[in-house]
N, C-alpha and C positions, 0 to 999 in steps of 0.2 A: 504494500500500500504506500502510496508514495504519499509523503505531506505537507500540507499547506505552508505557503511563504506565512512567516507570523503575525503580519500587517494584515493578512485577510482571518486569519484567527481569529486575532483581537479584532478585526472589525464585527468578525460575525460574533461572539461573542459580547462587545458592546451595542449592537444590537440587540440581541434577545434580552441583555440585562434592562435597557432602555426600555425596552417593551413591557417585560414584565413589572418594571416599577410604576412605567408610567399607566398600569391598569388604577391603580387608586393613588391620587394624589392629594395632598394635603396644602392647606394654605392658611395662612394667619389674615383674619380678616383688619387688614390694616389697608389702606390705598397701595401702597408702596407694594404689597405684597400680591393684595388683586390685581395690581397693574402688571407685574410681573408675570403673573401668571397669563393675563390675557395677552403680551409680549412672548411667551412662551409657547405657548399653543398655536400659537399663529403661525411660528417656525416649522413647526413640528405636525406630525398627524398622529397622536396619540391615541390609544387603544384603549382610553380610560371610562373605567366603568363604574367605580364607584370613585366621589370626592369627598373629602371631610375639611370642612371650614370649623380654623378654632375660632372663638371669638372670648378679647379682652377687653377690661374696662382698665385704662390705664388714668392715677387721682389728676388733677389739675392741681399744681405746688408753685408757690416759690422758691427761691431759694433755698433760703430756711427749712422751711416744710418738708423741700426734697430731702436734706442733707439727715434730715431727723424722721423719714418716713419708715412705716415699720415696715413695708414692703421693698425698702431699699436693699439692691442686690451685695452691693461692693460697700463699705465704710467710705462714709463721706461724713459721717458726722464731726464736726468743726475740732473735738478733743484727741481722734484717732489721725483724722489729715493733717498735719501737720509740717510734716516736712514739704517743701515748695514743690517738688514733683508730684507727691500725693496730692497738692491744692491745683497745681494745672490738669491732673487726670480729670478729677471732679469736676474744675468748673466745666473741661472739654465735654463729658456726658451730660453735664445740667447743659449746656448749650444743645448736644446730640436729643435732649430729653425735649425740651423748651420748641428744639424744632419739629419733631414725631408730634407731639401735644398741639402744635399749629396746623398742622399740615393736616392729621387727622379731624381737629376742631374745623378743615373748611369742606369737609363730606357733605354732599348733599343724600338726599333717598333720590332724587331723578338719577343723579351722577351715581351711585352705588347700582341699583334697579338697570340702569343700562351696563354695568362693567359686568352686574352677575349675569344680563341677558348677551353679550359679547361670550362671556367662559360657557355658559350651557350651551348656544347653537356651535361653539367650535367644537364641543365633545359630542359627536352624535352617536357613538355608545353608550353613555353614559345612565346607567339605571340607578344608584342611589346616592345621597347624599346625607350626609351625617354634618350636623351643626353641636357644637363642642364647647364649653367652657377651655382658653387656654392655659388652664391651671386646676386639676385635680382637686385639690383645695391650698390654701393659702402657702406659699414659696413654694409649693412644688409643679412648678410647670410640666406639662406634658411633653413627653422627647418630641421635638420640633426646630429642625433646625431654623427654622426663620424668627422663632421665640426666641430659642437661645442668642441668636445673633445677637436680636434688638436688645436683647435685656443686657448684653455687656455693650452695648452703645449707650443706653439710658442708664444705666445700673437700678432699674427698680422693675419687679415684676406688675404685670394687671394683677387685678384686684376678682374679687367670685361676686362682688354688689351685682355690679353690673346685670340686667340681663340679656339673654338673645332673642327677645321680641320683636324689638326690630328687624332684625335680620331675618327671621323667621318670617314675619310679616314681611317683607321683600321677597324673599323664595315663593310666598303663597302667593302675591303677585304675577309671579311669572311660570307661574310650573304649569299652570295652565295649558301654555303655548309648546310643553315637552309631555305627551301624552306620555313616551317612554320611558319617561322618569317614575318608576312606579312607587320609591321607596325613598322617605324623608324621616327620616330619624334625630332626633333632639333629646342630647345627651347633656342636661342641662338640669338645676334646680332652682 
């Protein structure tokens, strides 16, 4: 049996891995993160069949607030930072925080309701969706790499207050238009 050059190996093999992950994909429901995904799919023709959107409440702070919140990731509190590199980390994430917290603060329900209707018509497999808290219960985020990302940009995790009515309320909006979507599931309290 004679064998493949390694470059068609690994390519067939990063394919079926592609394939197989991209059957259920995950997303942080943040703009940055829905935007990316509809940037992604748009590339790609995915096989994906089942999604699960987490969804976070992340507090609105200042400064202060931030530095002393109990959902803060990293010590930022004013008595632990100290040293000037520890005080530029911090202020760098309250700026990283300050802008995730604006940028999410200029969401619309039009502008969300069309980015969710943008990600279902590019998945025309896709039969269920599962809507999440992104946090189990309080500091223990769910494995997600785009959680984990943000939360060592901002250093603080979301919050369990919040709910996903909204969001839900948005899906129920438009699932109409996906007969094929048979399955909606809300893993939520």
């Amino acid at each position: 049996m004679e064998r493949m050059p390694y470059e068609i190996i690994h390519d067939h093999f990063n394919h079926a891995c592609l394939s197989e992950a991209s059957r259920h994909l995950c997303v942080l429901n943040t703009l940055s993160a829905l935007s990316g995904l509809t940037h992604h799919i748009k590339q790609t023709t995915p096989l994906t069949r089942a999604l699960t959107v987490y969804h976070g409440e992340w507090p609105k702070c200042d400064y202060k607030e931030w530095q002393l919140h109990p959902l803060q990731v990293y010590e930022a509190h004013p008595f632990v930072s100290q040293s000037p590199s520890k005080k530029e980390n911090a202020l760098q994430a309250f700026r990283h925080y300050r802008h995730f917290v604006a940028v999410e603060g200029s969401r619309s329900r039009h502008g969300d309701i069309r980015r969710l209707n943008q990600i279902l018509s590019s998945l025309p497999q896709l039969e269920q969706i599962t809507i999440s808290h992104a946090c189990s219960h309080a500091r223990k985020p769910k494995k997600n790499a785009q959680l984990t990302r943000l939360c060592q940009q901002i250093w603080l995790f979301p919050g369990r207050r919040g709910s996903v009515d909204r969001l839900v309320g948005d899906f129920l909006t438009i699932l109409p238009n996906y007969a094929r979507i048979q399955d909606l599931k809300i893993e939520a309290n």
